[in-house]
C-alpha positions as CSV (number, residue, x, y, z in Angstrom):
1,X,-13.0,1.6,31.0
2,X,-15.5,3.8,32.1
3,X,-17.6,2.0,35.6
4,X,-20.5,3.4,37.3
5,X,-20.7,3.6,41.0
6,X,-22.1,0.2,41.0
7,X,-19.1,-1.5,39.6
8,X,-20.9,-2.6,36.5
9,X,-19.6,-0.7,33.1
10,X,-20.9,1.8,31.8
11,X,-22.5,1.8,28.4
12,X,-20.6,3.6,25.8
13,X,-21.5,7.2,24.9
14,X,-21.1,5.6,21.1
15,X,-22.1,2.2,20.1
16,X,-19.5,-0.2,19.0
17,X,-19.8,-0.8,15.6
18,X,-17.8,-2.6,12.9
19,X,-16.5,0.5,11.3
20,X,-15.0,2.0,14.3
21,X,-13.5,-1.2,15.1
22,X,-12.1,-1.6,12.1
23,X,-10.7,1.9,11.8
24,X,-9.1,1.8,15.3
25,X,-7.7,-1.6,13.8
26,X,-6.3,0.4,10.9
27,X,-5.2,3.0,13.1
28,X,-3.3,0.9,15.6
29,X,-1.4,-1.0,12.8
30,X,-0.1,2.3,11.0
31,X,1.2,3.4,14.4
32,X,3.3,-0.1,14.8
33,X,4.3,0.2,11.1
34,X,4.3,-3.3,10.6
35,X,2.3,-5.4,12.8
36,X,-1.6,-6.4,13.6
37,X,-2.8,-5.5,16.3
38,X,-3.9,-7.7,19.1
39,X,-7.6,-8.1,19.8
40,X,-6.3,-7.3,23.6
41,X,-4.8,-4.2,22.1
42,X,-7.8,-3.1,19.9
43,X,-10.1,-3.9,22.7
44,X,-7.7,-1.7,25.2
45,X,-7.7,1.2,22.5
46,X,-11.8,1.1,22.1
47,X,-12.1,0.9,25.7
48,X,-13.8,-2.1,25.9
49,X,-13.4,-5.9,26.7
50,X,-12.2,-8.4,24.1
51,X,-15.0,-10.1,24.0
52,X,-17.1,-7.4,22.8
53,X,-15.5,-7.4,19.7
54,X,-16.6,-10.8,18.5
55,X,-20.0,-9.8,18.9
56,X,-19.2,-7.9,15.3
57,X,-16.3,-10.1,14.6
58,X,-16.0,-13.8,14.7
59,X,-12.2,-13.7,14.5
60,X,-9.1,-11.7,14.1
61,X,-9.2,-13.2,10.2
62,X,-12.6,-11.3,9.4
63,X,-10.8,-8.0,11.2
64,X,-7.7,-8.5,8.6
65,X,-10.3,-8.8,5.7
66,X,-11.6,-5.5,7.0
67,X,-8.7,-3.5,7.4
68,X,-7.8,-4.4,4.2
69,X,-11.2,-4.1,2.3
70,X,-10.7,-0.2,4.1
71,X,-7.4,0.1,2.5
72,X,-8.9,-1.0,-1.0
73,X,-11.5,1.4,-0.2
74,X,-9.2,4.8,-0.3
75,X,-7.5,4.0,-3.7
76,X,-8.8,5.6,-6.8
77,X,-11.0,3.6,-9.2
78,X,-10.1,3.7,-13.5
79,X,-12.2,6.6,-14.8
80,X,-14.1,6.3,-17.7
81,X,-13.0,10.2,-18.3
82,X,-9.4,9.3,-19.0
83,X,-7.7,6.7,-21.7
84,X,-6.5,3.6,-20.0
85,X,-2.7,4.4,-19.8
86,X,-3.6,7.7,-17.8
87,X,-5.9,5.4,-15.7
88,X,-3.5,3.0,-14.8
89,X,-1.3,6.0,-13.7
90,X,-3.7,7.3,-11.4
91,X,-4.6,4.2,-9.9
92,X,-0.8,3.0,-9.5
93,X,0.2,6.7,-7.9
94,X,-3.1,6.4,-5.6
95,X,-2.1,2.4,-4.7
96,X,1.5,3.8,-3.8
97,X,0.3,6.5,-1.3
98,X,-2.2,4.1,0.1
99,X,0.6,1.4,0.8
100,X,3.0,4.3,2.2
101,X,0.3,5.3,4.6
102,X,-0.8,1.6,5.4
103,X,3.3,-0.3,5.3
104,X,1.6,-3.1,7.0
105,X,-0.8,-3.5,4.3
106,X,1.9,-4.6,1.1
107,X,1.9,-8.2,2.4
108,X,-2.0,-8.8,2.7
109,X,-3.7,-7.0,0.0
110,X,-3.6,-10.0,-1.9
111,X,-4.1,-12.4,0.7
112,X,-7.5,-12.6,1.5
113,X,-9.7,-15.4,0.4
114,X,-12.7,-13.6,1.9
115,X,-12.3,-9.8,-0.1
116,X,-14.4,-7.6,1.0
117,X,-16.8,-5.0,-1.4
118,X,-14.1,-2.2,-2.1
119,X,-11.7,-4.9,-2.9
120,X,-14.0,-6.7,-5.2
121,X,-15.6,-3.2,-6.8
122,X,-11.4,-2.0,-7.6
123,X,-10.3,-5.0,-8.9
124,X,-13.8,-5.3,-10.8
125,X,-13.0,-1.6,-12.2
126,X,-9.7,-2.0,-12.8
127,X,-10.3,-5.4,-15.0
128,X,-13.0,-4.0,-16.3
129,X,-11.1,-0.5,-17.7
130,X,-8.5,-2.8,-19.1
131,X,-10.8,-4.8,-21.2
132,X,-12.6,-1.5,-22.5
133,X,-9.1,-0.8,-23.7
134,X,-9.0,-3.8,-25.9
135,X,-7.3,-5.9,-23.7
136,X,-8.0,-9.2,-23.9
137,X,-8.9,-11.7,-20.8
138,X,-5.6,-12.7,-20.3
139,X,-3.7,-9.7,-21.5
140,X,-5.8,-8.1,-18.2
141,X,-4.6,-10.2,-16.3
142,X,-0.7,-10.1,-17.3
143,X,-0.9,-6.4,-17.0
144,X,-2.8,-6.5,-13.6
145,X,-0.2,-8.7,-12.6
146,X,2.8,-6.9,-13.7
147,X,1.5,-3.3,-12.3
148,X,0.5,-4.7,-9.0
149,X,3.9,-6.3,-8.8
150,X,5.8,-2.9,-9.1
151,X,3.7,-0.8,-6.8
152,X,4.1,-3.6,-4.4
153,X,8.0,-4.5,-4.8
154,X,8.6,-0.5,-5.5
155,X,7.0,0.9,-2.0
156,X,8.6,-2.2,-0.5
157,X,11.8,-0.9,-1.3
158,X,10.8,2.8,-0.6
159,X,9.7,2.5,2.7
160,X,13.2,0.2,3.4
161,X,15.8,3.0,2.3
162,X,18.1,4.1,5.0
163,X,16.9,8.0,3.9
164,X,13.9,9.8,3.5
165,X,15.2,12.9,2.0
166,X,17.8,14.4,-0.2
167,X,19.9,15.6,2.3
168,X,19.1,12.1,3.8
169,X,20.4,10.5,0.7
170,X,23.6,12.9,0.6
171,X,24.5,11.9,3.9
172,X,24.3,8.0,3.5
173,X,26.3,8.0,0.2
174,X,28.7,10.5,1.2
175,X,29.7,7.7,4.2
176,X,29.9,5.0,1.9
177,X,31.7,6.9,-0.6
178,X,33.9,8.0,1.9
179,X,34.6,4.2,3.1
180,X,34.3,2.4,-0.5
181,X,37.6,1.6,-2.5
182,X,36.7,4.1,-5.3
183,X,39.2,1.9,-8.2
184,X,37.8,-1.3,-7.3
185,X,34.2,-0.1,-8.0
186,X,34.3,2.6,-10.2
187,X,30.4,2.3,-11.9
188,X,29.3,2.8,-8.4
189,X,31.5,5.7,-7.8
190,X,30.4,6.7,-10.9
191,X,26.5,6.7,-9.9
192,X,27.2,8.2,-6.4
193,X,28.9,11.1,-7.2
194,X,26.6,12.4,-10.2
195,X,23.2,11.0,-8.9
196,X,23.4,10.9,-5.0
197,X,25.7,14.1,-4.4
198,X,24.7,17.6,-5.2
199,X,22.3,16.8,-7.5
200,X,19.1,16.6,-5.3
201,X,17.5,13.4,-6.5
202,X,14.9,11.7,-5.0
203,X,14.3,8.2,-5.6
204,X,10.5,8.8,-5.5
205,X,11.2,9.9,-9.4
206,X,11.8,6.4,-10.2
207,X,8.4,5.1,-9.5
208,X,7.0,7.1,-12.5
209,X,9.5,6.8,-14.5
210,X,9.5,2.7,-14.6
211,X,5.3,2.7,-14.5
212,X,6.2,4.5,-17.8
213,X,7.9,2.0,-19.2
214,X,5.5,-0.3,-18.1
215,X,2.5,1.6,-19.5
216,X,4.7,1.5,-22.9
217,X,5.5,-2.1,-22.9
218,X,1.6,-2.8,-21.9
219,X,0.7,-0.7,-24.8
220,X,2.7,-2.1,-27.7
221,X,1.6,-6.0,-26.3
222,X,-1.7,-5.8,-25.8
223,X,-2.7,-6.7,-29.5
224,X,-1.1,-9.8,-28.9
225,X,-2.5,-11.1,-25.9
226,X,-5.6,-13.0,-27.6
């Protein structure tokens, strides 16, 4: 921390504010991948003491609610431009590549009994595009429940996959192909050698493909959600 010649700190050059706390918070957390960070930590990285941050903050639960309500903030609302089903798609891809920049994210999006305004104004927009669609009240919520359950479960799994990469991919199921008894698990054999090898798949694929069949199945039950 900065200290002028008379041992007392110096003011900062930019006032502390909520924001920057909470984007420092953010910031810290996607750099540990999986863990909130400390108010020591955050106080450490903003170059001040820990208690100035309960001057904006009464507690580290208010700082999660933040960081969260920041996360909310960078996925894309429903347009009233597109149909719902192309709407939905938007907003699942956008979730996805929110979650993949934020891992830590996946297990408190959902948590927070104090949401903030961008969580409140997506899930608002996304309830309300639903309903403009014909679905009914609790057709909204089976479908909001069913979509947020596979772009949470799906980027889980993503971002716990030995391989990032098709080459990646090659390598880690050429080894186990190489080590597996192929007649005593033939369907598996099967699957590694014309999906995994030489074909350059990329599981990313599969996160349209089964919103697609989500979408579909949303689509033909809707009119019977009442």
């Amino acid at each position: 921390m900065a200290v002028e010649s008379a041992g007392r700190p110096a003011p900062r050059r930019n006032p502390l504010s909520k924001e920057v706390v909470l984007r420092t918070a953010v910031a810290l957390a996607d750099e540990a991948g999986n863990g909130v960070p400390s108010m020591r930590k955050l106080a450490e990285r903003l170059d001040v003491e820990a208690a100035s941050l309960y001057h904006h903050f009464r507690n580290k639960v208010v700082i999660l609610d933040g960081m969260v309500d920041l996360v909310f903030s960078e996925i894309e609302l429903p347009s009233d431009d597109v149909d719902w089903r192309a709407a939905m798609r938007r907003r699942a891809v956008s979730m996805r590549g929110a979650l993949i920049r934020h891992p830590w994210a996946i297990s408190l999006m959902d948590s927070r009994t104090n949401p903030g305004h961008a969580t409140l104004r997506h899930h608002n927009a996304v309830i309300g595009c639903l309903r403009s669609a014909g679905f009914s009240i609790a057709g909204g919520a089976h479908a909001l429940s069913v979509l947020d359950s596979y772009i949470y479960g799906f980027t889980l799994q993503e971002l716990s996959l030995p391989f990032k990469s098709s080459v990646d991919l090659e390598d880690v199921a050429g080894s186990i192909l190489k080590h597996m008894p192929h007649d005593e698990f033939p369907h598996l054999t099967e699957m590694i050698v014309h999906r995994a090898l030489g074909s350059s798949y990329a599981y990313t694929e599969e996160f349209e493909i089964g919103l697609d069949l989500i979408l579909d199945g949303l689509q033909r039950q809707r009119e019977s959600w009442l």
